[in-house]
TINUGU-692690 format. One line per field, with one value per residue (C-alpha): residue number from 1; residue in three letters; x, y, z. Coordinates in Angstrom, 3 decimals. Layout:
<badrens>
i: c(NUM/...)
aa: c(ala/...)
xx: c(X/...)
yy: c(Y/...)
zz: c(Z/...)
</badrens>
This chain:
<badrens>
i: c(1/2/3/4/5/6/7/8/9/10/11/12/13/14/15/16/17/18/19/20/21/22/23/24/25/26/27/28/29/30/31/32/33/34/35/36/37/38/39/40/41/42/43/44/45/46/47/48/49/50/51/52/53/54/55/56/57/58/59/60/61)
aa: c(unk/unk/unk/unk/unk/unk/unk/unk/unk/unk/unk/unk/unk/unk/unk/unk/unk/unk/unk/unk/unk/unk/unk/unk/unk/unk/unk/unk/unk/unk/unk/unk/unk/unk/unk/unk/unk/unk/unk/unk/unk/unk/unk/unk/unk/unk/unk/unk/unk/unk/unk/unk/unk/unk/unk/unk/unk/unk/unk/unk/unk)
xx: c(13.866/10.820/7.917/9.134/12.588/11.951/9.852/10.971/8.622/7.227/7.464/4.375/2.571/2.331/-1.655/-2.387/-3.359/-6.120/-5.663/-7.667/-10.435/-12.331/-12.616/-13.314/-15.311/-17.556/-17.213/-16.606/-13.574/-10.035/-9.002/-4.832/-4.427/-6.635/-6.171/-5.061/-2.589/-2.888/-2.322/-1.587/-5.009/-6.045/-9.006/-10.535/-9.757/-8.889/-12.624/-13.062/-9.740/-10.870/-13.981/-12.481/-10.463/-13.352/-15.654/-13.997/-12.866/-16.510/-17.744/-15.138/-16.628)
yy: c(44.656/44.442/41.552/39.390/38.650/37.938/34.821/32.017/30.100/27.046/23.898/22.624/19.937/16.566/15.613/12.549/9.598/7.855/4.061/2.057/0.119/-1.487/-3.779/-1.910/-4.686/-5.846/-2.899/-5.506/-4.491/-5.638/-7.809/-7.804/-11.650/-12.046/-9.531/-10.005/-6.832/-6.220/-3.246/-0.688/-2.138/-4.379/-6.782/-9.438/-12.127/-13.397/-13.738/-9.641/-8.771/-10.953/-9.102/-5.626/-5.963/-7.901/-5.094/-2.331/-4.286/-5.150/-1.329/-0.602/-3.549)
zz: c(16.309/13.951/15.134/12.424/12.975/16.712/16.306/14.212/12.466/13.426/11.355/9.208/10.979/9.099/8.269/10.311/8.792/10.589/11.390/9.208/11.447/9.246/6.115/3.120/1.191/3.742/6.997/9.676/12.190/11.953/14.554/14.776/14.674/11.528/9.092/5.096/3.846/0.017/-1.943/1.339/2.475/5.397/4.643/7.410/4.826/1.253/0.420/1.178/-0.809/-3.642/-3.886/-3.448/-6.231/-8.501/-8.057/-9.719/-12.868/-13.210/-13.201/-15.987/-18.178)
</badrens>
């Protein structure tokens, strides 16, 4: 039997997706009793998401 037959292949690994720590706006950690989910985002609070979002729409203006 040739060297390739013999060993089967093994399944591609799945990248892993770090766990998101930290708020993007402001960089302060996430605690698990107050975080704010928008988007596929955590942020510590309303205030942080609210300013998330604002920022970009201002750079395109």
């Amino acid at each position: 039997m040739s060297a390739e037959t013999a060993k089967p292949q093994a399944p591609e690994a799945k990248p892993v997706e770090e766990k998101q720590t930290n708020c993007p706006a402001c960089n302060k950690p996430i605690k698990k009793l107050k975080r704010y989910y928008r988007n596929g985002k955590f942020y510590c609070n309303k205030r942080c998401w609210a300013k998330a979002t604002k920022k970009p729409k201002e750079e395109k203006a």
